[in-house]
C-alpha positions as CSV (number, residue, x, y, z in Angstrom):
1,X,-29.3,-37.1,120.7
2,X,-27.2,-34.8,118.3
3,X,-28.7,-32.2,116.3
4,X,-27.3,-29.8,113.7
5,X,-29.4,-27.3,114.2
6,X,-30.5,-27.2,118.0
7,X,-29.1,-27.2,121.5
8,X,-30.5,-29.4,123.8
9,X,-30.0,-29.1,127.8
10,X,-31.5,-30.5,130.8
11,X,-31.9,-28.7,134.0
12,X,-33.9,-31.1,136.2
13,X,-37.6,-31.1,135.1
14,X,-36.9,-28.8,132.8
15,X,-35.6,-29.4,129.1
16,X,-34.3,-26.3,127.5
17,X,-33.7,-26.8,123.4
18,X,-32.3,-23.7,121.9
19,X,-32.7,-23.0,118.1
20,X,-28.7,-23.0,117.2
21,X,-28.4,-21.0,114.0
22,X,-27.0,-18.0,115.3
23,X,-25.2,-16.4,112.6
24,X,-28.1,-17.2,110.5
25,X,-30.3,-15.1,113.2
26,X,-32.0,-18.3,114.0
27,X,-33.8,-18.5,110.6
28,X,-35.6,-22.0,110.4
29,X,-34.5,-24.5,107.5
30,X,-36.4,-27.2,106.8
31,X,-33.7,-29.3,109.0
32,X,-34.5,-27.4,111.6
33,X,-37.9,-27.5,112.0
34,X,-37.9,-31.4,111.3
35,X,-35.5,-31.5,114.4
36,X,-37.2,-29.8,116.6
37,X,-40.4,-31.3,116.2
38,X,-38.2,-34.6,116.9
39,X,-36.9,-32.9,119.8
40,X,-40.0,-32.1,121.2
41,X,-41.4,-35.6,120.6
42,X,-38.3,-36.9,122.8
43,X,-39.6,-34.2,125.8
44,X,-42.6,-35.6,125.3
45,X,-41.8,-38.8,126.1
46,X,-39.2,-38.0,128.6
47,X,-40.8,-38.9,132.3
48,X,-37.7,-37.2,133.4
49,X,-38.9,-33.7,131.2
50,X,-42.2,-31.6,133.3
51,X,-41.4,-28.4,131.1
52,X,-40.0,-27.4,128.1
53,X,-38.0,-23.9,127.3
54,X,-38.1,-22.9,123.1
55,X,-34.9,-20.6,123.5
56,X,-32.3,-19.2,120.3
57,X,-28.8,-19.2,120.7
58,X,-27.3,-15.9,119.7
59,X,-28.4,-12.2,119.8
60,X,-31.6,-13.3,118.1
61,X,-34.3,-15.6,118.7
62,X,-35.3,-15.9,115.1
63,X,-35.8,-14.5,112.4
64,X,-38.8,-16.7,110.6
65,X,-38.5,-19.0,108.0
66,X,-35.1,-19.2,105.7
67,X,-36.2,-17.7,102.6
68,X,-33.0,-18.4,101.0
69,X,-33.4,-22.2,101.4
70,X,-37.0,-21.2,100.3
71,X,-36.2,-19.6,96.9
72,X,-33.4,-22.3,96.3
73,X,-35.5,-25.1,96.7
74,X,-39.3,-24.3,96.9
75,X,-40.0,-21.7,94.6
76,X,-40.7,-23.2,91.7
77,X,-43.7,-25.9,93.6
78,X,-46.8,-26.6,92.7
79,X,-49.9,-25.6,94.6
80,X,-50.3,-29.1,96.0
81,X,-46.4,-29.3,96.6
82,X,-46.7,-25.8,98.5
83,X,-49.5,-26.8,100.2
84,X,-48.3,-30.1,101.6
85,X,-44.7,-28.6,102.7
86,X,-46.1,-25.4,105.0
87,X,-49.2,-27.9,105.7
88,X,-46.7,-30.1,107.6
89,X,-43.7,-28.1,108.5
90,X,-45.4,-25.0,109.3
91,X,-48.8,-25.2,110.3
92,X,-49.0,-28.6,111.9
93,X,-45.8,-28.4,113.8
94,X,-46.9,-24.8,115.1
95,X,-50.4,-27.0,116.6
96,X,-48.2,-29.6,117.8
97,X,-46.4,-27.3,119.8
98,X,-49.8,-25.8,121.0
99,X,-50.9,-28.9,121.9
100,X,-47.6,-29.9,123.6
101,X,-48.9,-32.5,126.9
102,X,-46.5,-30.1,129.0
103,X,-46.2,-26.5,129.8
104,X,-44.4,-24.3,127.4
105,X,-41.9,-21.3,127.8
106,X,-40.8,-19.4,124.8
107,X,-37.5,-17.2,125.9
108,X,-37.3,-14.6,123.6
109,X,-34.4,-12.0,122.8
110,X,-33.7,-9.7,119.7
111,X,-35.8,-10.5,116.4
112,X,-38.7,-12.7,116.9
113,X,-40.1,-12.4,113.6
114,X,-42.7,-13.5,111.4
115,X,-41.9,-17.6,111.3
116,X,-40.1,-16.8,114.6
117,X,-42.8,-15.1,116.2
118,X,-45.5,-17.9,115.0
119,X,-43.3,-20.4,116.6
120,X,-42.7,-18.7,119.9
121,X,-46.7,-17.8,120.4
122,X,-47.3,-21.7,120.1
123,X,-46.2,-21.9,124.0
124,X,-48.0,-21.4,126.7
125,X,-45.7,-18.6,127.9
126,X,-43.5,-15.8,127.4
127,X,-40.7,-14.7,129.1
128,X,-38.8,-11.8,126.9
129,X,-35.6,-9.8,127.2
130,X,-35.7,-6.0,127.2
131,X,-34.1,-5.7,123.5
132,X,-36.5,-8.2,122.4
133,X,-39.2,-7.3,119.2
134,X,-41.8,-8.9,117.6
135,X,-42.3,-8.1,113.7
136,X,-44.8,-10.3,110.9
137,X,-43.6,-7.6,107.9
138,X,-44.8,-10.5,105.1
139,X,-47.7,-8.5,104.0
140,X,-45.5,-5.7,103.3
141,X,-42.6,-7.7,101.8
142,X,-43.9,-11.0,100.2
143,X,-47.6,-9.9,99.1
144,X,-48.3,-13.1,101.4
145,X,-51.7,-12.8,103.9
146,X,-49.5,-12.9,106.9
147,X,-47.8,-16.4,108.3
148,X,-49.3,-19.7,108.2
149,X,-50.4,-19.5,111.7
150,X,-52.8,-16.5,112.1
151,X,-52.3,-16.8,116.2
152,X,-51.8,-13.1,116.6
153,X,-54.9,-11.7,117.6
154,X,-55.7,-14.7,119.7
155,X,-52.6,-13.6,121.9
156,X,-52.5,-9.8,121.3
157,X,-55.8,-8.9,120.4
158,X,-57.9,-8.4,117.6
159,X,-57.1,-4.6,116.4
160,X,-53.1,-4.6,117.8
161,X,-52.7,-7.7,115.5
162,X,-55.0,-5.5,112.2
163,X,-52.2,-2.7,113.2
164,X,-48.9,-5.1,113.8
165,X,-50.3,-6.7,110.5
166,X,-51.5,-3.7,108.3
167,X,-48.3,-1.6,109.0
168,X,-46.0,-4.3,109.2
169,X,-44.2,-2.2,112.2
170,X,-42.4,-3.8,115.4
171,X,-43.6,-4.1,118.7
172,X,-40.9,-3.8,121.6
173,X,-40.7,-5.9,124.4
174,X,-42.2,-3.2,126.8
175,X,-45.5,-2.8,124.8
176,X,-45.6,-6.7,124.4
177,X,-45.8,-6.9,128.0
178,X,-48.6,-3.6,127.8
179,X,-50.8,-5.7,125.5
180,X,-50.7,-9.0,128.0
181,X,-48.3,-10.5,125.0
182,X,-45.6,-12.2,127.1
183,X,-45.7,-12.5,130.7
184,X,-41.8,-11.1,132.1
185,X,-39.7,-8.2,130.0
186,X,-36.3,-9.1,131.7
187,X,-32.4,-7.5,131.5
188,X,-31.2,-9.6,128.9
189,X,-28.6,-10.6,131.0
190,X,-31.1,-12.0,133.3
191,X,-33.0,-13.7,130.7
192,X,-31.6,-17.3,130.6
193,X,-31.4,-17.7,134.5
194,X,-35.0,-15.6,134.8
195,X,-36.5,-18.1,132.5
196,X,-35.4,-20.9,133.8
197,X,-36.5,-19.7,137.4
198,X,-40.1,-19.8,135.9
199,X,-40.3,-23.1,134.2
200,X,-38.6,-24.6,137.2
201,X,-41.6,-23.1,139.6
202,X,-44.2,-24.6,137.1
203,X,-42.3,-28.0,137.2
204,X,-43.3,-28.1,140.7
205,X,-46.9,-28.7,139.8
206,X,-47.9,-32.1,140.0
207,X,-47.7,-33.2,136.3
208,X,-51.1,-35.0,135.1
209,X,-53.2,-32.1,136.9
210,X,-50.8,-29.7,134.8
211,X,-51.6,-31.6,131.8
212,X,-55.2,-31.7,132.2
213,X,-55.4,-27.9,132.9
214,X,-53.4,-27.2,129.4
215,X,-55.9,-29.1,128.0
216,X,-58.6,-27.5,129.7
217,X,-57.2,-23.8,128.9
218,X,-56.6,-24.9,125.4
219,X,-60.4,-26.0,125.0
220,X,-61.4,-22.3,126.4
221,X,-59.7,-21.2,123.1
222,X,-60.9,-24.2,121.1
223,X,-64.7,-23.4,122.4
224,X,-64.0,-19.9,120.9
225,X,-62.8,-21.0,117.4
226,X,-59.4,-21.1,117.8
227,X,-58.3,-24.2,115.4
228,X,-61.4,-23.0,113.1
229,X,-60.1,-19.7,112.5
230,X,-56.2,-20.9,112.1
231,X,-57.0,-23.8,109.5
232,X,-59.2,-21.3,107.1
233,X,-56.2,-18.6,107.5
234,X,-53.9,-21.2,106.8
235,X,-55.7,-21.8,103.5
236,X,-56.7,-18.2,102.7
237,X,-52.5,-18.1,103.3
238,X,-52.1,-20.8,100.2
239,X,-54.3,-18.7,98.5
240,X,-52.0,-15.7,98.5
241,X,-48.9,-17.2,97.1
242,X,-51.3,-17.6,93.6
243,X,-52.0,-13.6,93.3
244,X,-49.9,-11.4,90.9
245,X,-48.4,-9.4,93.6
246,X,-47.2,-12.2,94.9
247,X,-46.0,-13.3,91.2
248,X,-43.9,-10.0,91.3
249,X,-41.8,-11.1,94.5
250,X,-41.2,-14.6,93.9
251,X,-39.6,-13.4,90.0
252,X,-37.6,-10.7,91.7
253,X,-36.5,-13.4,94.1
254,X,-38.2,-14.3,97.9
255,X,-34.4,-13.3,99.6
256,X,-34.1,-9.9,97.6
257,X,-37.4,-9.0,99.4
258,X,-36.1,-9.4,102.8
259,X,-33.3,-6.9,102.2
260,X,-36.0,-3.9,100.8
261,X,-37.3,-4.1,103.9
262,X,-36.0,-1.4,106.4
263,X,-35.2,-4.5,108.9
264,X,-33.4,-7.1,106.7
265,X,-36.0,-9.5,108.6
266,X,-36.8,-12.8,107.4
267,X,-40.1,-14.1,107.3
């Protein structure tokens, strides 16, 4: 199948789709994230598919959600349109990628920011070039209570994610790795082939006991409050888009807010 916005490959067991905005640093429209939640439903299915690699084509992995496509079309919703929207396209395709029936590797170069960084999180691992950074600066540009998917201090702990949060600073591959973030910091030359090494090791595994051990690890987090948590962020998230900071963004316009900050990241 065709998509506008992806790249799909197969390597064997392993099905690599590659977010293919690259001189939009990856920044997720609306079309993409539809397609790649239909993308993953094909993997899914695929009997031919054991493991699937969430790659970006380009210097960048992504950037977060396309706040240009955001102002043009979704700024002016109501709180119930709002709501429904990230309800759907961010929230519950983030969980369907958590609870994706086969192992997950994110391969992550350059920006992996805000949307971008909720997105790559969602997999089970993390395999990371050595330019790569992870940044969720919405606090400090859009007045908004983080992303939609408050996963970071289940996967970086709880006062690296108050500081990655509060500050709204970047954290480089190297301490990534430090904090037991991803699992490999590779040359990004070596990323593609080094990634693909991994997820064709895991595809080994016989598939149904891989499946029920995803589902077991996943219930270790679940038996923690893990979907509690993320479903009461997610609304205290709605709730921040109705403050008057907030107010004060959206009038000056939700793209103008990417450019005062220092990185020119999206969100």
């Amino acid at each position: 199948m065709d998509y506008a916005t992806l790249a799909v490959e197969q390597h064997g067991a392993v099905c690599r789709i590659s977010l293919a905005r690259p001189a939009a640093r990856n920044a997720q429209s609306q079309q993409m994230l539809d397609e790649l939640d239909q993308a993953l439903d094909r993997a899914a299915a695929d009997e031919q598919t054991r493991v699937v690699v969430l790659a970006g084509q380009g210097a960048h992995f992504s950037a977060g959600h396309d706040l240009k496509e955001a102002q043009a079309k979704r700024a002016d919703f109501t709180v119930e349109e709002r709501w429904e929207y990230e309800s759907r396209r961010y929230y519950g395709y983030c969980l369907r990628i958590w609870d994706f029936p086969k192992p997950t590797v994110a391969q992550v170069q350059g920006a992996c920011v805000a949307g971008g960084f909720m997105v790559a999180n969602m997999c089970d691992l993390v395999v990371c070039a050595d330019d790569a950074y992870f940044s969720d600066p919405v606090g400090h540009t859009l007045a908004a209570a983080a992303t939609e998917v408050l996963i970071h201090p289940w996967v970086m702990g709880l006062r690296k994610a108050k500081e990655m949060l509060y500050t709204g600073e970047k954290i480089d591959a190297q301490e990534a790795l430090r904090i037991g973030m991803v699992n490999r910091v590779v040359p990004l030359a070596e990323l593609d082939a080094a990634t693909l090494a991994l997820a064709q090791r895991i595809a080994q595994a016989p598939p149904f006991g891989l499946k029920l051990l995803k589902r077991s690890l996943n219930r270790s987090a679940d038996a923690q409050g893990f979907r509690t948590a993320l479903a009461a962020h997610f609304d205290t998230h709605q709730l921040s888009h109705l403050t008057e900071e907030y107010r004060v963004v959206r009038e000056r316009g939700l793209a103008q807010a990417i450019q005062r900050n220092k990185s020119g990241e999206s969100a």
